[in-house]
Structure formats: C-alpha cells, structure tokens
C-alpha positions in Angstrom: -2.1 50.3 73.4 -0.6 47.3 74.1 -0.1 45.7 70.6 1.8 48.9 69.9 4.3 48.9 72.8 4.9 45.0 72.3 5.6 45.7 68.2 8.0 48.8 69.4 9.7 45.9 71.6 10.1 43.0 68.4 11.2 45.7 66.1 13.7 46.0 67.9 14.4 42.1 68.6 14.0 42.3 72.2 11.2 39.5 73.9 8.2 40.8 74.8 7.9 40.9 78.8 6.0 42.4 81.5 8.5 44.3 83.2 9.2 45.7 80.0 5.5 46.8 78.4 5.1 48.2 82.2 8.2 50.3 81.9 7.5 51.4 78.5 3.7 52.4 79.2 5.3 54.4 82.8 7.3 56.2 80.1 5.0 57.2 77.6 2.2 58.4 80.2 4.9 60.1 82.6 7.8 61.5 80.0 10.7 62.9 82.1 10.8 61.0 85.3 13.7 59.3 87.3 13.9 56.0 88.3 12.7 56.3 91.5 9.3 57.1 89.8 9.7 54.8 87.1 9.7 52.0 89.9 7.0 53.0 92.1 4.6 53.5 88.8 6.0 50.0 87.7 5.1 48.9 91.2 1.5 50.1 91.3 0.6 47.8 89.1 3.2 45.0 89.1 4.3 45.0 92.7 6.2 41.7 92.2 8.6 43.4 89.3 11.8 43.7 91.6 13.8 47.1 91.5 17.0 45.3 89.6 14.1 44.6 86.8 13.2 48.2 86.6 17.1 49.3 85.9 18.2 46.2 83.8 14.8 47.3 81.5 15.6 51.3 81.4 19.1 49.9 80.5 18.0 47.7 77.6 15.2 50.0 76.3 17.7 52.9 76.4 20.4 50.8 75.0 18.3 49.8 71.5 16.7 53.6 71.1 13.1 52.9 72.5 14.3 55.0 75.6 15.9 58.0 75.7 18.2 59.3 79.5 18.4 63.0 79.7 20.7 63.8 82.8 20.7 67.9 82.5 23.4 69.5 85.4 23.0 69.4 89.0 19.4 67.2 88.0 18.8 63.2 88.5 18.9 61.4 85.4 15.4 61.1 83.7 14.2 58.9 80.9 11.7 59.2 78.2 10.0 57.4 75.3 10.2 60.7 72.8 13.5 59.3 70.8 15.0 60.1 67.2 13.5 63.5 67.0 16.6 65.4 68.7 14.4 67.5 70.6 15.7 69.3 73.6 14.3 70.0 77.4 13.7 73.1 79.1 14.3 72.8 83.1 12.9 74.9 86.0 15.4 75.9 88.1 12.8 75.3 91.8 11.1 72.6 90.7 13.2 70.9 88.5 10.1 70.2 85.9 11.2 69.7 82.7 9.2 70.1 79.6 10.2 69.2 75.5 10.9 72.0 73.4 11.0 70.9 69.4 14.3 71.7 67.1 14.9 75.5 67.1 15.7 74.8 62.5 13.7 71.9 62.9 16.2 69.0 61.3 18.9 67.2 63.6 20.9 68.5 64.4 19.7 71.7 65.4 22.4 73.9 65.5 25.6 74.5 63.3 28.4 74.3 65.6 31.1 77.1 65.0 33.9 74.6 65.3 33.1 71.3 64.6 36.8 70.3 64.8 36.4 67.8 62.0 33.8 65.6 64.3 30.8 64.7 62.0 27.7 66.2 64.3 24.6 64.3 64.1 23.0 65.3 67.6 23.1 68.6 69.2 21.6 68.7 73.1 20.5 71.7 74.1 19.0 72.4 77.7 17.0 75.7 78.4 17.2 76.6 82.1 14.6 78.8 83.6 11.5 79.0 86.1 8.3 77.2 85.0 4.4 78.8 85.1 3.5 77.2 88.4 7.0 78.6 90.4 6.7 82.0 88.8 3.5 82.3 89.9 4.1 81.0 93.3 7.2 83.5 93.5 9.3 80.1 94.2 13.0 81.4 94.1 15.7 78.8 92.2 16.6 76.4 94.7 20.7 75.8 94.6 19.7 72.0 95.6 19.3 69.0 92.7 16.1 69.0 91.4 14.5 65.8 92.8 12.1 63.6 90.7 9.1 65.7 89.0 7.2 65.1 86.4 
C-alpha cells in the first residue's frame, strides 16, 4: 500500500516523505476527519512529525488534488483522499458524522444550476443535513453546537 501512496505523491511531482505517506495513509483509512485527528493518527505512529508538518502536508496534498477539505456550516474543516469524483457529504446534525453520498445524475457536475449567470460550472457541492443511524437510534436531539471531530 505503500508503493501506491508514494506513486500518487510523484504523479504529482511532489518528493516522497514520511510526514507525507503518513498523512496520506491517515486519510485514506479515516475519510472525513479534522486536523486535530489527522495529527494525533500521524502521531501514533510518527510521534516525532511536528504539528506545523501535519498542516504544511494537508496544505500541499490539498493544494495539488491528492486531498480534498470539505468545511460544511457550523462544522470544522475535514479532509479526505476521495477527489475528482464530485461526490458530496451527508452530515448528522448531533454528531456531526459525515458520510459520502455519490452524484445524484452521476457526471460532474451533478446538478444544472437554474441560473448559471454565464459562469462555466464544473463542480457543484452539495451537503445533505440530517441525523445519522446511531443518533436516531439513541434519540440524540440536533445539537445547535459545531460538530467536533468524528469520523
């Protein structure tokens, strides 16, 4: 697995590091967390890789496309490795998990605005808000607070 996260990292002409592969593998086996989590994940098995790293390396994986931010309202920003697909997130309201949900037409960008105003769309964010399985169950009622950092 980590041939494949060091070729994502030269396709894309960036070196090959340890702060990095350890960012990108956080990512791909924890989709959707903040940075906060991105760090202490980093630092379970790096615990020399220095906070700056963490942020400079979400910054330069986000910056070529490797990593994508979501930020929905009222919610920490969150990153994830699932890019170029135009997929969009559906939130839970108590416990601020959030979850992929695939291109309603399934082609980017997903929806036909009604007025472009002469802007050529080729991305279209959508986020679903709601309550997840586990808070509906619980009978959890929508906290008004920011959802913290869940996976």
């Amino acid at each position: 697995m980590t041939a494949e996260l060091e070729a994502q990292l030269r396709a894309v002409s960036l070196r090959v590091t340890r702060p990095r592969l350890a960012v990108l593998a956080a990512l791909r086996d924890h989709p959707h967390v903040d940075t906060d989590r991105v760090i202490a994940l980093v630092r379970a098995d790096h615990p020399t890789v220095s906070h700056q790293a963490v942020y400079d390396v979400l910054r330069a994986l986000t910056e070529v496309g490797l990593v994508r931010r979501i930020q929905p309202a009222r919610a920490t920003a969150r990153y994830e490795v699932r890019v170029g697909d135009n997929h969009h997130h559906v939130v839970c309201r108590s416990c601020g998990a959030i979850a992929d949900v695939d291109c309603a037409v399934g082609h980017a960008p997903c929806l036909t605005a009604a007025d472009d105003h002469g802007f050529v769309v080729d991305e279209a964010e959508v986020v679903y808000w709601g309550t997840c399985p586990d808070c509906a169950t619980d009978g959890t009622s929508p906290r008004s607070a920011s959802p913290e950092g869940n996976e």
